[in-house]
C-alpha positions as CSV (number, residue, x, y, z in Angstrom):
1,X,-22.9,73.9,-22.5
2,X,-22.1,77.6,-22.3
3,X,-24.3,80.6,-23.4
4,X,-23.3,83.8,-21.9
5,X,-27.0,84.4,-22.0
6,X,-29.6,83.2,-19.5
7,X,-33.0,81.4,-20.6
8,X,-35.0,84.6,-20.2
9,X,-33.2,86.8,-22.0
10,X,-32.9,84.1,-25.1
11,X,-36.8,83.2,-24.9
12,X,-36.9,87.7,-24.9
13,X,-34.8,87.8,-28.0
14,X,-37.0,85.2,-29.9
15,X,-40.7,86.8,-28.9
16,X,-40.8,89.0,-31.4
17,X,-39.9,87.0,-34.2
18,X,-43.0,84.3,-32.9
19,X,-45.1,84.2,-36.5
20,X,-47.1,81.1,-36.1
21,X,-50.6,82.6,-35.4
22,X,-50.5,84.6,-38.6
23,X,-50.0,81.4,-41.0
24,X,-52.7,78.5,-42.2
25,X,-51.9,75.2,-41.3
26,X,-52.6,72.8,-44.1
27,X,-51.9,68.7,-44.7
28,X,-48.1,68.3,-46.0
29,X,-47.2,71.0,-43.5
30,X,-46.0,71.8,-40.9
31,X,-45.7,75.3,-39.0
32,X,-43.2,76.5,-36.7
33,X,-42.8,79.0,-33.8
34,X,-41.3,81.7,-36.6
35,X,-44.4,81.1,-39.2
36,X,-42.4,79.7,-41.3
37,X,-44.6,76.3,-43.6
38,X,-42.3,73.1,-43.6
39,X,-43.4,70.6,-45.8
40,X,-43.5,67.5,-45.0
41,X,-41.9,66.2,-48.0
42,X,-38.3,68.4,-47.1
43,X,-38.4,66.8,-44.0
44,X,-39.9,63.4,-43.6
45,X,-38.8,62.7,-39.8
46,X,-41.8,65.1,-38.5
47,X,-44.7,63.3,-40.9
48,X,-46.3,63.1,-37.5
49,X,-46.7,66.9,-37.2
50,X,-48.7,67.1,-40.9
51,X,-51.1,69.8,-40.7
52,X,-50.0,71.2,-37.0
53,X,-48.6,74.4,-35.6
54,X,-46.7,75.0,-32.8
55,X,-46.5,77.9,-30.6
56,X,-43.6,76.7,-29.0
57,X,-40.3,78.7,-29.0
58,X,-36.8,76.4,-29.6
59,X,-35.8,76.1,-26.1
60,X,-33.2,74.5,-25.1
61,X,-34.4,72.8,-28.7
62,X,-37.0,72.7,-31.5
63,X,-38.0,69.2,-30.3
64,X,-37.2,68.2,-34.1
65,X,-34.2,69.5,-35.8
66,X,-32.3,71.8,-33.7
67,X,-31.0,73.6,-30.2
68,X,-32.0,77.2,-29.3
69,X,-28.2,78.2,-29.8
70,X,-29.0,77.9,-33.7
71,X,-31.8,80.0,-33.6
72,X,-30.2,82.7,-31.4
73,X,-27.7,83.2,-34.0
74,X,-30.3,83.6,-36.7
75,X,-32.5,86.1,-34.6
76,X,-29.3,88.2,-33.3
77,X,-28.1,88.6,-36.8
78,X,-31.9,89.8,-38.0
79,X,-32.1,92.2,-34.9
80,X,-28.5,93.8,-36.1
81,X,-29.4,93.8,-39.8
82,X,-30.2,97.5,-41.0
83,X,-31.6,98.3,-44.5
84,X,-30.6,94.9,-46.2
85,X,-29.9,91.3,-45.3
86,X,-27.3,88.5,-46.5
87,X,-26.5,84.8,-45.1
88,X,-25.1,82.1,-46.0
89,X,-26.1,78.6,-45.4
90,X,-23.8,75.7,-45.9
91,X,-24.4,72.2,-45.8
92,X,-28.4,73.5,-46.4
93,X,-30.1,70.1,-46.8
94,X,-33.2,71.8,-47.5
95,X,-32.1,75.1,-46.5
96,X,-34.7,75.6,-43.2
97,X,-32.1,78.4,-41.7
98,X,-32.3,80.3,-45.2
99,X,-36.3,80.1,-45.1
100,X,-36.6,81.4,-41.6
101,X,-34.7,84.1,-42.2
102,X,-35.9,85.4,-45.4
103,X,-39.4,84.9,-44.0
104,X,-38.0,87.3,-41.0
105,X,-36.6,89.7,-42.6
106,X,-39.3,90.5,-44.7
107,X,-41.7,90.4,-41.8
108,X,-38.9,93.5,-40.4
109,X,-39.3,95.3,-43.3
110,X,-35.7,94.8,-45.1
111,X,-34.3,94.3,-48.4
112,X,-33.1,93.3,-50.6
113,X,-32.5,90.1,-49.2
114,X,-29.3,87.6,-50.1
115,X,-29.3,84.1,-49.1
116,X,-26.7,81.4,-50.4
117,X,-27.4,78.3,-49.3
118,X,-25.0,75.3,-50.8
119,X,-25.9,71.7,-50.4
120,X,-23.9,68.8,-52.3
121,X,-26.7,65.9,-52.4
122,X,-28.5,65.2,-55.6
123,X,-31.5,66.6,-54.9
124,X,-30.4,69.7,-53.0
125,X,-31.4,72.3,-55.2
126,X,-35.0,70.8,-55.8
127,X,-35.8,70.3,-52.0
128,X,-34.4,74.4,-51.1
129,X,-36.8,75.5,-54.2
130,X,-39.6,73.6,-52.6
131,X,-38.7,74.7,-49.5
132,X,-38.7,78.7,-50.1
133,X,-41.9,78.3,-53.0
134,X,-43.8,77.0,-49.9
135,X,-42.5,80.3,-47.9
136,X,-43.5,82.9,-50.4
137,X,-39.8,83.7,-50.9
138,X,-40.2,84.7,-54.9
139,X,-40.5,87.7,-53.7
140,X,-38.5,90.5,-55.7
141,X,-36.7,91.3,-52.7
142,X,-34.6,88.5,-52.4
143,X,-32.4,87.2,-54.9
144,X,-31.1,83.3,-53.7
145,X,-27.8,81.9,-55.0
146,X,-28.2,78.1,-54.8
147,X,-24.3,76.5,-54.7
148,X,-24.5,72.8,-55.8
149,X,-21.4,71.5,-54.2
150,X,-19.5,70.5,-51.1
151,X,-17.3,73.6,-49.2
152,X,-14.1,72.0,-48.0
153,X,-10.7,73.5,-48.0
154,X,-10.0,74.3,-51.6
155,X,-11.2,74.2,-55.3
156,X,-11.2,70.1,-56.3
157,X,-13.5,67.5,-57.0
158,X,-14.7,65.4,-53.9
159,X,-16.8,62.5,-53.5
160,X,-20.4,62.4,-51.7
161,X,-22.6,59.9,-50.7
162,X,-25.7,59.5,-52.5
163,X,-28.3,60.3,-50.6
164,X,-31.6,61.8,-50.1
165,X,-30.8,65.4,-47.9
166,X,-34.0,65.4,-46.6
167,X,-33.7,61.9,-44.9
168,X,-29.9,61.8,-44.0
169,X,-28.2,65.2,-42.4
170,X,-25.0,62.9,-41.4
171,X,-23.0,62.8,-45.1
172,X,-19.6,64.2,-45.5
173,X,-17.6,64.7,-48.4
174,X,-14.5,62.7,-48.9
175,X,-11.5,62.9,-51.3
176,X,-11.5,59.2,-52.3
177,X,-14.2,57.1,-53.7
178,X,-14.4,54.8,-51.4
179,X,-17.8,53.6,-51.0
180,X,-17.7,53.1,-46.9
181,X,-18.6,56.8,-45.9
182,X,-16.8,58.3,-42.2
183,X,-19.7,56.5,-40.3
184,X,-18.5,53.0,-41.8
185,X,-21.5,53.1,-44.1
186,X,-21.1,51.6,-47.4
187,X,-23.0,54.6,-50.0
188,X,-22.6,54.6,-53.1
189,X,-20.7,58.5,-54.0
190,X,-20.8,60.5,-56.3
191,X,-18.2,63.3,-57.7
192,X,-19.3,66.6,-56.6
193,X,-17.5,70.2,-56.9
194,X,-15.6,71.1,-54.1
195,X,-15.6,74.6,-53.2
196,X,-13.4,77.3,-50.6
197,X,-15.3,79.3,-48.3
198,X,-14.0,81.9,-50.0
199,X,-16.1,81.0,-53.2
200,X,-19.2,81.4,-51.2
201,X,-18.5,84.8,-50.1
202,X,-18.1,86.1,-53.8
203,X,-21.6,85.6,-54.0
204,X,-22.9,88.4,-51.8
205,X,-22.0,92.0,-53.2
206,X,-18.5,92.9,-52.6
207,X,-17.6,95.9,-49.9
208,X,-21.0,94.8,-48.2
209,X,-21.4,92.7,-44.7
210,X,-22.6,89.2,-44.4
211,X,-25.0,89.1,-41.4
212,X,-24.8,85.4,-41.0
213,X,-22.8,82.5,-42.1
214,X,-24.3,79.0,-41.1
215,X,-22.1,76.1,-41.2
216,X,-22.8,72.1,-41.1
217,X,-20.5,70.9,-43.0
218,X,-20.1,67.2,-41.5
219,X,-16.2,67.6,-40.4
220,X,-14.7,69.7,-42.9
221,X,-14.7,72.4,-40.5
222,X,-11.3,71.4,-39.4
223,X,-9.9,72.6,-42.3
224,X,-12.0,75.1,-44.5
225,X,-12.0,77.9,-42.1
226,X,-8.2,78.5,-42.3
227,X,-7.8,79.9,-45.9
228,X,-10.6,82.1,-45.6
229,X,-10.0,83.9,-42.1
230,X,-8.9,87.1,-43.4
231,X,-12.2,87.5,-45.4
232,X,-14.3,86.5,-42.8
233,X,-12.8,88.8,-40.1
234,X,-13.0,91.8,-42.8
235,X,-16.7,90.7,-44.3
236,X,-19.1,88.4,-41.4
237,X,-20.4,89.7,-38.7
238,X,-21.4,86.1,-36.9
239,X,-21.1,82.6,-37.7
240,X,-22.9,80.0,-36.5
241,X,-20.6,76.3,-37.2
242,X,-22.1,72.9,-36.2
243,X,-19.5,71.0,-35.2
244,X,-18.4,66.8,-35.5
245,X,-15.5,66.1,-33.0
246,X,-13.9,67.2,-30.0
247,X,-11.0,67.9,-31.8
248,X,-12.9,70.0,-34.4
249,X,-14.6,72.4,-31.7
250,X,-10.5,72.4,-29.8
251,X,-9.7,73.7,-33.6
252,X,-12.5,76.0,-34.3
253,X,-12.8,77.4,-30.6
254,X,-8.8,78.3,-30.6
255,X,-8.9,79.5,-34.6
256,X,-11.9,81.9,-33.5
257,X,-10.7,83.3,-30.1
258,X,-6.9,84.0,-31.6
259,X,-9.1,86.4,-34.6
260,X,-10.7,88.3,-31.7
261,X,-13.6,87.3,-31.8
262,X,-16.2,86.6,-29.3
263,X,-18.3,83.1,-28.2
264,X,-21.3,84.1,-27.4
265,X,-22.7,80.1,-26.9
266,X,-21.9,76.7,-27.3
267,X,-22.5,73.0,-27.0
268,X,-20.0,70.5,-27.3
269,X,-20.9,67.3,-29.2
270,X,-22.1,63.7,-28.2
271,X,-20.5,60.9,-29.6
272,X,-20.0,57.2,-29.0
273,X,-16.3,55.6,-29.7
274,X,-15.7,53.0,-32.0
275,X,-12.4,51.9,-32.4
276,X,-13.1,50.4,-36.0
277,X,-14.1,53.9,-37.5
278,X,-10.9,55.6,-38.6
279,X,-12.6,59.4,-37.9
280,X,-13.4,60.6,-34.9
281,X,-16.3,62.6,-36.9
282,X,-17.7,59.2,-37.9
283,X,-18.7,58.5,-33.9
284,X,-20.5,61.6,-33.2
285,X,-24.2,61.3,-33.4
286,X,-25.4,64.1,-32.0
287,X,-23.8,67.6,-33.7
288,X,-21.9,70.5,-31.3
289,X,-22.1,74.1,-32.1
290,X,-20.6,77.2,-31.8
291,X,-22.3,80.8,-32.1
292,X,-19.1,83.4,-32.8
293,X,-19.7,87.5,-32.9
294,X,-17.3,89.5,-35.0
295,X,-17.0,92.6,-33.1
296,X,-15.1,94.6,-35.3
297,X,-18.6,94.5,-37.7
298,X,-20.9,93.5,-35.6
299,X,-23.3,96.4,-34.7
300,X,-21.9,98.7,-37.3
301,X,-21.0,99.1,-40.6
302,X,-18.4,97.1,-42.2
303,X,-15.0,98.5,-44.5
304,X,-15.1,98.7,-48.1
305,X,-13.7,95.1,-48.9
306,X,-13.3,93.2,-52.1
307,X,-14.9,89.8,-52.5
């Protein structure tokens, strides 16, 4: 792991963003360090925490769904935001990274407020609705563009296994219809819309920055960044990308640096070899990362640019 920050200057960047004491518990939720309600029924793996708060902060991890290096990226981008706020989170499952921060940037004082998260399982859109309905985030301030499909490296149609978001995190689109999945799964799939990266942006107002674009898209990070460099060197001022391969983080790390852009943290992924799987993403179990700063925006206002 790298992080070109220490532990105490992390925990220092996430204290004032701590909102549990301020929030009820009740049963079918849970509530985190940022005060932000989980229901239990978005995310079934933590039916043990029903009811309970904790005032812990996500260091080095959440002790449920995520490392601190995640969460730095979100908090750094709220710190930076002035006047408004937009994200984008892709590959949402139920879209925890868009709740926190609208929750956030509220609690700052912005808006309006622009999340996009896009998930590809069936029941995507109805676990991000529940999701932000339990987190107040009607609010008139923020305006949320849900993307029902799968980002991969162009416009086409792709096939995803069908699958409950909440339960499974590990599905990746594929562009046959096989029904073994990367992991050597057999899922049934279903046809989904594929979509650029580039589609995403167009859904924040053009000439304006993007303060965050988080990515966990289950491999197809290899190739969807490539096509859409230009706009997010011009438009993003960090990006946080989970990562599935050693090969993908070789790709991402190289495709990043040569842009001029700055690694702020990152954790490479665990995985277990198999030589029946034909993908090396199919043998990682545990996700790496990457947390990138775009220093041309970062800090400062961005260039009139068109979507």
């Amino acid at each position: 792991m790298y992080c070109a920050l220490d532990q105490a200057e992390v925990l220092r960047r996430f204290a004032p963003h701590a909102g549990h004491a301020g929030v009820p518990v009740a049963p079918g939720y849970f509530v985190d360090y940022f005060g932000v309600r989980v229901p239990i029924s978005c995310f079934p793996h933590i039916r043990h925490l029903d009811g309970q708060c904790t005032d812990q902060p996500p260091y080095p991890d959440d002790r449920m769904r995520a490392g601190f290096i995640e969460y730095l990226a979100l908090v750094d981008s709220i710190d930076a935001a002035e006047e408004s706020y937009a994200m984008a989170e892709v590959g949402a499952s139920y879209a925890p990274f868009t709740a926190i921060a609208g929750r956030l940037v509220l609690r700052k004082g912005l808006g309006p407020v622009v999340p996009c998260p896009a998930e590809a399982a069936a029941n995507g859109r109805q676990s991000i609705q529940t999701h932000l309905a339990a987190n107040a985030l009607d609010d008139p301030r923020v305006t949320v563009h849900i993307l029902e499909a799968a980002v991969v490296d162009a416009a086409k149609t792709v096939y995803f296994p069908d699958v409950d978001c909440t339960q499974d995190n590990g599905a990746a689109a594929q562009y046959d219809r096989s029904e073994k999945d990367i992991r050597g799964a057999v899922i049934p799939m279903r046809a989904v819309r594929g979509i650029p990266l580039m589609e995403v942006l167009a859904k924040f107002p053009a000439g304006k920055p993007i303060d965050l674009m988080h990515i966990d898209i289950q491999g197809a990070e290899k190739t969807a960044f490539s096509t859409a460099m230009h706009a997010l060197n011009a438009r993003v001022k960090r990006l946080f990308v989970a990562t599935h391969s050693r090969e993908i983080e070789g790709i991402v790390m190289n495709l990043f640096h040569s842009h001029g852009w700055v690694l702020v943290a990152e954790e490479p992924c665990d995985f277990k070899y198999c030589r029946e799987l034909e993908l090396l993403e199919g043998m990682t179990f545990k996700d790496g990362c990457q947390y990138w700063v775009n220093p041309t925006l970062a800090g400062a206002g961005a260039p009139a640019v068109s979507g």
